[in-house]
Biopython code that builds the backbone (N, CA, C, O; Angstrom):
import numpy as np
from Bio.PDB.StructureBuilder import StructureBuilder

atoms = [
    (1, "UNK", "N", (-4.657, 16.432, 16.031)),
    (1, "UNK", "CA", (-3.908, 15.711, 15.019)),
    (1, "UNK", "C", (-3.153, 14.550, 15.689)),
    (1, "UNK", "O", (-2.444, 14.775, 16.670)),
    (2, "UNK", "N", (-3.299, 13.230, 15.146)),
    (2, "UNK", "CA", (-2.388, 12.221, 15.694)),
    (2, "UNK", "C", (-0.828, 12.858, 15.418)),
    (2, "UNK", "O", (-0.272, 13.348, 14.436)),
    (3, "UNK", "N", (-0.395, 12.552, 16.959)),
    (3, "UNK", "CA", (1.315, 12.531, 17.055)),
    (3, "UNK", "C", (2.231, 12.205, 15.924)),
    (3, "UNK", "O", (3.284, 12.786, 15.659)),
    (4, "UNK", "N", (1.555, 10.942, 15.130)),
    (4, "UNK", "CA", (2.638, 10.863, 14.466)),
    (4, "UNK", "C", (2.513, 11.384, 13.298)),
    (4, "UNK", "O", (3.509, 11.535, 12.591)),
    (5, "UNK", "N", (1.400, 11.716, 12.926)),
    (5, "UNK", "CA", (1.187, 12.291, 11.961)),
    (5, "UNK", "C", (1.874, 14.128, 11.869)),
    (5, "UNK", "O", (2.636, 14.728, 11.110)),
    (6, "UNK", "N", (1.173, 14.434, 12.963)),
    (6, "UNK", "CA", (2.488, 15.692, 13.374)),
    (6, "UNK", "C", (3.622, 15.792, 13.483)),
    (6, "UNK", "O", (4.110, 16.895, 13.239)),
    (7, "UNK", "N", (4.318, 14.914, 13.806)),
    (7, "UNK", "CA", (5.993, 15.037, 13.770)),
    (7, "UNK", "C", (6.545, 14.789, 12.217)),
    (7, "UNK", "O", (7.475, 15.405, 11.697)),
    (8, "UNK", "N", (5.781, 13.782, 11.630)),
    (8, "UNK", "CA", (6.507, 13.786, 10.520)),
    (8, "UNK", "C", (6.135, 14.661, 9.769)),
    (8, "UNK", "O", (6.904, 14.986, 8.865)),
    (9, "UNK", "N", (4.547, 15.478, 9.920)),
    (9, "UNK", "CA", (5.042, 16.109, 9.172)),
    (9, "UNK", "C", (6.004, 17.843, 9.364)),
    (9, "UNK", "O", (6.466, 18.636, 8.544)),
    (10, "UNK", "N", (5.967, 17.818, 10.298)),
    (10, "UNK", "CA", (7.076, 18.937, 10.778)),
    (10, "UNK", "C", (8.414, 18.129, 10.374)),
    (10, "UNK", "O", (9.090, 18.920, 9.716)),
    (11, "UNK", "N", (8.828, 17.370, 10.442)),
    (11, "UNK", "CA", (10.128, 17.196, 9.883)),
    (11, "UNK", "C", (9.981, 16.718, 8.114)),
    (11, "UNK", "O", (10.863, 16.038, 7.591)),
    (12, "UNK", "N", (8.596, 17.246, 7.241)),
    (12, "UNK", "CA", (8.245, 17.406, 6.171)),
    (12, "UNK", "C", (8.414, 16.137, 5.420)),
    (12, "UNK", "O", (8.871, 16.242, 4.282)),
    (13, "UNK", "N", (8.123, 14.961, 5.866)),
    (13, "UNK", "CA", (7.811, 13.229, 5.486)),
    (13, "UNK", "C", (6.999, 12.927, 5.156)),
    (13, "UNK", "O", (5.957, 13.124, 5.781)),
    (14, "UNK", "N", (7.044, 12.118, 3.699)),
    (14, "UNK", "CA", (5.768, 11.674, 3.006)),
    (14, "UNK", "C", (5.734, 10.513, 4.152)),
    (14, "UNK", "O", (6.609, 10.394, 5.009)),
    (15, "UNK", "N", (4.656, 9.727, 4.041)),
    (15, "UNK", "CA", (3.986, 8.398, 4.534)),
    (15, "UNK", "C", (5.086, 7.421, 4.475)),
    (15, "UNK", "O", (5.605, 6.777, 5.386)),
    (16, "UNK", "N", (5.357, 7.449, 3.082)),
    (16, "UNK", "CA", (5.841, 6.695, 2.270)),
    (16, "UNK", "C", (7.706, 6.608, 2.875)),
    (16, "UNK", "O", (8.379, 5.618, 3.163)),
    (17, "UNK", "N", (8.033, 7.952, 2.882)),
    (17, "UNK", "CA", (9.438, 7.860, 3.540)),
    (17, "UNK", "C", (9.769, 7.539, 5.026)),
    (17, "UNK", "O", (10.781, 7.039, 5.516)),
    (18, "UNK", "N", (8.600, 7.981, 5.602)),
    (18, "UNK", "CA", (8.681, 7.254, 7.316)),
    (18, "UNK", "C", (8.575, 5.613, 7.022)),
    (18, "UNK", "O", (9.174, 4.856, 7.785)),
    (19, "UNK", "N", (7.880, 5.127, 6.012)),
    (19, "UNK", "CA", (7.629, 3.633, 6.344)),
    (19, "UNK", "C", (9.175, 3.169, 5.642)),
    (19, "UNK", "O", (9.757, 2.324, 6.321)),
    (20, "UNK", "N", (9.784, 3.537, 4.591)),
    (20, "UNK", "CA", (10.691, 3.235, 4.133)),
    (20, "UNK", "C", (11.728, 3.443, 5.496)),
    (20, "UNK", "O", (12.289, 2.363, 5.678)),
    (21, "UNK", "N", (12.183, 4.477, 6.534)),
    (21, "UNK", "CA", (13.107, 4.429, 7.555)),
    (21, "UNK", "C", (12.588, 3.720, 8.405)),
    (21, "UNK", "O", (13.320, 3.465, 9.361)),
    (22, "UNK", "N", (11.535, 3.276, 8.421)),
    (22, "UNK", "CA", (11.754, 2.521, 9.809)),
    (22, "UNK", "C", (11.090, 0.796, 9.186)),
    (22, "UNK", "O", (10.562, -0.075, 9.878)),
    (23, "UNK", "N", (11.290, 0.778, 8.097)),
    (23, "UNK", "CA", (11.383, -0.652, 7.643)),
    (23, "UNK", "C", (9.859, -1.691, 7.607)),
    (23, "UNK", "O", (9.740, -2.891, 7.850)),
    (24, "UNK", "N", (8.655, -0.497, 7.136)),
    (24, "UNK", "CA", (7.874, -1.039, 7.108)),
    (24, "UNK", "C", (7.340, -0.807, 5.797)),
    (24, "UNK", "O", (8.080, -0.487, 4.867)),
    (25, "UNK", "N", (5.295, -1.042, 5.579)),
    (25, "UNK", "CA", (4.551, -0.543, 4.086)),
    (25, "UNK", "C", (4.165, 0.438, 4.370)),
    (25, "UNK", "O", (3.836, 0.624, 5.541)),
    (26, "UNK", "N", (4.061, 1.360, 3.505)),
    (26, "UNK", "CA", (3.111, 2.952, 4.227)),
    (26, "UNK", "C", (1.554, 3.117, 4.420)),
    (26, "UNK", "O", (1.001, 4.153, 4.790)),
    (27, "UNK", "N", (0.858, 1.760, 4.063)),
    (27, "UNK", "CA", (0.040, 1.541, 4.490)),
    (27, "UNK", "C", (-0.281, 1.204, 6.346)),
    (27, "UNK", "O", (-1.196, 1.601, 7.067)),
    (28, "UNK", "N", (0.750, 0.438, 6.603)),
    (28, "UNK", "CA", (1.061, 1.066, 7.993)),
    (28, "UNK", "C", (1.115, 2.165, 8.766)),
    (28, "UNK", "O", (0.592, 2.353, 9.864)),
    (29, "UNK", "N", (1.759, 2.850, 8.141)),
    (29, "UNK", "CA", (1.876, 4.218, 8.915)),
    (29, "UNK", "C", (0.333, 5.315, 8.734)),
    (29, "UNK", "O", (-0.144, 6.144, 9.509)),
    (30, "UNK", "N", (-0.076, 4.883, 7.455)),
    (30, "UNK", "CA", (-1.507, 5.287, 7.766)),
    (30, "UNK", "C", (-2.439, 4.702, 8.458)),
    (30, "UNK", "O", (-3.453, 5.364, 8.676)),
    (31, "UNK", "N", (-2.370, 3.605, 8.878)),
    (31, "UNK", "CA", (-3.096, 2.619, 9.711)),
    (31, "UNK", "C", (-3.017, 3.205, 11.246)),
    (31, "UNK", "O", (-3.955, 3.519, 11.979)),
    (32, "UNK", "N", (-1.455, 3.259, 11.529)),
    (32, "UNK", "CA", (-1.297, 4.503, 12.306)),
    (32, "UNK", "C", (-1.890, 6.218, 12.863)),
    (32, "UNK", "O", (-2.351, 6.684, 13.905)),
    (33, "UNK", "N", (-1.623, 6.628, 11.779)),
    (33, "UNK", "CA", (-2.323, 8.064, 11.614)),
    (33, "UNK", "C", (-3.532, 8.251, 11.999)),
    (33, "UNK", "O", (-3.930, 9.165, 12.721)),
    (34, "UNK", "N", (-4.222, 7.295, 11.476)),
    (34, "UNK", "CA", (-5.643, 7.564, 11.290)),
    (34, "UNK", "C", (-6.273, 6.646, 12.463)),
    (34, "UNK", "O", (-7.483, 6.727, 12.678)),
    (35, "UNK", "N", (-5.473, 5.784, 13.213)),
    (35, "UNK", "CA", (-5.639, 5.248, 14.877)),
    (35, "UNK", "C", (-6.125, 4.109, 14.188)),
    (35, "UNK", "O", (-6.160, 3.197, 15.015)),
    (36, "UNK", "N", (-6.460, 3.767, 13.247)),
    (36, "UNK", "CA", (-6.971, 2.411, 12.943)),
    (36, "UNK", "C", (-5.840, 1.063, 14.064)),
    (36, "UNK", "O", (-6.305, 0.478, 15.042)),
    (37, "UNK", "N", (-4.579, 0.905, 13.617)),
    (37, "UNK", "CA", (-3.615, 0.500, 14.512)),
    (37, "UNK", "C", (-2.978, 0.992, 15.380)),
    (37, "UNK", "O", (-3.106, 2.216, 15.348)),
    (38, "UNK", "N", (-2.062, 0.505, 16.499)),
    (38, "UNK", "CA", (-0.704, 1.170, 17.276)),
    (38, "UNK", "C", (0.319, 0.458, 16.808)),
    (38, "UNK", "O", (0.254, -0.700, 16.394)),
    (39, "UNK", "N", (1.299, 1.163, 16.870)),
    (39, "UNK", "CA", (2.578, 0.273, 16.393)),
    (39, "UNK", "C", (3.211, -0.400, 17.799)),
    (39, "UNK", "O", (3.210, 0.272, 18.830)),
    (40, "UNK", "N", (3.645, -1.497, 17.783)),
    (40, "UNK", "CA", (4.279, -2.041, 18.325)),
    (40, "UNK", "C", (5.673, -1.310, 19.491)),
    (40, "UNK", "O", (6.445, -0.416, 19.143)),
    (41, "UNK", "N", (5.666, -2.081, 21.047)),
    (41, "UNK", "CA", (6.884, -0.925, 21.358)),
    (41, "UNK", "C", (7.903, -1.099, 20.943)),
    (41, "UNK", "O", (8.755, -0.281, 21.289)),
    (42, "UNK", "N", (8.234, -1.979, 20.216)),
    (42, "UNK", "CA", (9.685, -1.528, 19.050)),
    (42, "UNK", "C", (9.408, -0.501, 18.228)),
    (42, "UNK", "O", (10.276, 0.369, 18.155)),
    (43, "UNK", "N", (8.459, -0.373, 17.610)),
    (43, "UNK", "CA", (8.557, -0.125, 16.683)),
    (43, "UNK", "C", (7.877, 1.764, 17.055)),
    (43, "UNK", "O", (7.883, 2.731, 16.293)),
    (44, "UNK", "N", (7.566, 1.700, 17.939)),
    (44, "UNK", "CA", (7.416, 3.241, 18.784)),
    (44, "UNK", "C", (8.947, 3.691, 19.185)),
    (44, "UNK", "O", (9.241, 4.886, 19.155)),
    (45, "UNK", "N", (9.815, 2.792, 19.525)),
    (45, "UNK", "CA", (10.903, 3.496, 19.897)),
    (45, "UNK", "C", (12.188, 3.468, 18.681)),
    (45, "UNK", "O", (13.369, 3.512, 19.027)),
    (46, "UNK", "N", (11.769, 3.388, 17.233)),
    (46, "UNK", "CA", (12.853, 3.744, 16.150)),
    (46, "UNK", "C", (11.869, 4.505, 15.521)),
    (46, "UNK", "O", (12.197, 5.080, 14.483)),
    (47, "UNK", "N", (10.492, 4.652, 16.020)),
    (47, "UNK", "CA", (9.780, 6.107, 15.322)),
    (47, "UNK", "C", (10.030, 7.186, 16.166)),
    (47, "UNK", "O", (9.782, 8.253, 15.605)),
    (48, "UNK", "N", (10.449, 7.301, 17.358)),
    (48, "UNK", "CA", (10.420, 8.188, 18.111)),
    (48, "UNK", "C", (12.061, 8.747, 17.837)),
    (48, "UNK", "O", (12.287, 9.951, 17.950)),
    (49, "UNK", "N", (13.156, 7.798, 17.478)),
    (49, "UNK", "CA", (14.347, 8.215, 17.053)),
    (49, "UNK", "C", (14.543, 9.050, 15.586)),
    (49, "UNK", "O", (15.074, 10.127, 15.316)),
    (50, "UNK", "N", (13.957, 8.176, 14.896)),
    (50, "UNK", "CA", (13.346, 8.840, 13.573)),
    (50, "UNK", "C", (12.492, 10.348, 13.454)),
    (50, "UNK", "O", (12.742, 11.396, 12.860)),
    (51, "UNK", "N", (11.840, 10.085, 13.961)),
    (51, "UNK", "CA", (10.768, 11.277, 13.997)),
    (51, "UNK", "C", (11.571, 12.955, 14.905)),
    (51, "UNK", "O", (11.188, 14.124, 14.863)),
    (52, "UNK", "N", (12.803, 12.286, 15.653)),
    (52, "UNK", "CA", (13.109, 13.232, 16.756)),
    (52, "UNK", "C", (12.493, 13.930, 17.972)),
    (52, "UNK", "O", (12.696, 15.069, 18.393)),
    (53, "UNK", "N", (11.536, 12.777, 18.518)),
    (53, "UNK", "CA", (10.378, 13.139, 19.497)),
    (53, "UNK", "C", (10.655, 12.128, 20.951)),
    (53, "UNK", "O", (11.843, 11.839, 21.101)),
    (54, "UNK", "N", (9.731, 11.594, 21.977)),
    (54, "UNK", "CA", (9.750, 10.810, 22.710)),
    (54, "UNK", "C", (8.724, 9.776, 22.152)),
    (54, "UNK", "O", (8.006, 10.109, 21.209)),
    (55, "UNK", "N", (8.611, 8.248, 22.831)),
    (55, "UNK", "CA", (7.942, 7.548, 22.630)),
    (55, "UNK", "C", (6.812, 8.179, 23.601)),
    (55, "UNK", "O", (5.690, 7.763, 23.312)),
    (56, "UNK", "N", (6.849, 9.170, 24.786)),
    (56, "UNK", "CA", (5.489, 9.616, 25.633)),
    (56, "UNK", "C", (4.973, 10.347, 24.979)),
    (56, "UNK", "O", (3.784, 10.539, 25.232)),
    (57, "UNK", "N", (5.713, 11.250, 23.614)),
    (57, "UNK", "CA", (5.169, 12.153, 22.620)),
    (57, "UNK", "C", (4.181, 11.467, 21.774)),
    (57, "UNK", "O", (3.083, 11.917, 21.445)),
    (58, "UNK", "N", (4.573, 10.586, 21.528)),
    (58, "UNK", "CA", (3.988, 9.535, 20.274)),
    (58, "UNK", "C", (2.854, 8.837, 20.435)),
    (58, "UNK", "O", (2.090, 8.289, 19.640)),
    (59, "UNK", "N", (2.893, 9.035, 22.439)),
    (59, "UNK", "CA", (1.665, 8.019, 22.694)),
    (59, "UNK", "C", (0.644, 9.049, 23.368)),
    (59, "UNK", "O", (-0.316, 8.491, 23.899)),
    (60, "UNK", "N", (0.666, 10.609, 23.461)),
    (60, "UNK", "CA", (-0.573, 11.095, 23.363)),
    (60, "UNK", "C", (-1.718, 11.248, 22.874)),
    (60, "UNK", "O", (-1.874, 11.115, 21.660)),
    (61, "UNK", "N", (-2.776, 11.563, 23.713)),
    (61, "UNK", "CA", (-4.233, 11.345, 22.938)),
    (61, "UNK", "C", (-4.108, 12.950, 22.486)),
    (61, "UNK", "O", (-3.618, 13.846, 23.173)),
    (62, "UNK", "N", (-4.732, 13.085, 21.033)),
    (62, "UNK", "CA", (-5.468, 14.207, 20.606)),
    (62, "UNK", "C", (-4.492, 15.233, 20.566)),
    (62, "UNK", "O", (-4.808, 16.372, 20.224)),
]
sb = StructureBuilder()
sb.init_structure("model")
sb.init_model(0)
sb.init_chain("A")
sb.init_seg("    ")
for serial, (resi, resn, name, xyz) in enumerate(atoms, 1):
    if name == "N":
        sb.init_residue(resn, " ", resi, " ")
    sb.init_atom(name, np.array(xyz, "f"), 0.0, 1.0, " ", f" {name:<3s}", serial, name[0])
structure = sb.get_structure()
């Protein structure tokens, strides 16, 4: 399972509410999920605050 897709949802986050905290579309964050994109390292390190994880968490494979 992608990382980020795992953390949020252990801390039980629609798509939709991760993109709303960290100030993006939630089409992003599925762009994310699904590896199509990476997010930016800003934008890895207010998901990693958000999410309650590390940015080395966020950037594992598989």
């Amino acid at each position: 399972m992608n990382p980020i897709r795992e953390y949020r949802t252990r801390r039980d986050m629609s798509q939709e509410e991760l993109a709303r905290l960290v100030g993006v579309d939630r089409s992003n964050v599925a762009k994310w999920e699904a590896g199509v994109h990476r997010p930016r390292a800003d934008m890895l390190i207010l998901l990693a605050k958000v999410l309650q994880c590390s940015v080395d968490e966020l950037l594992r494979e598989g």
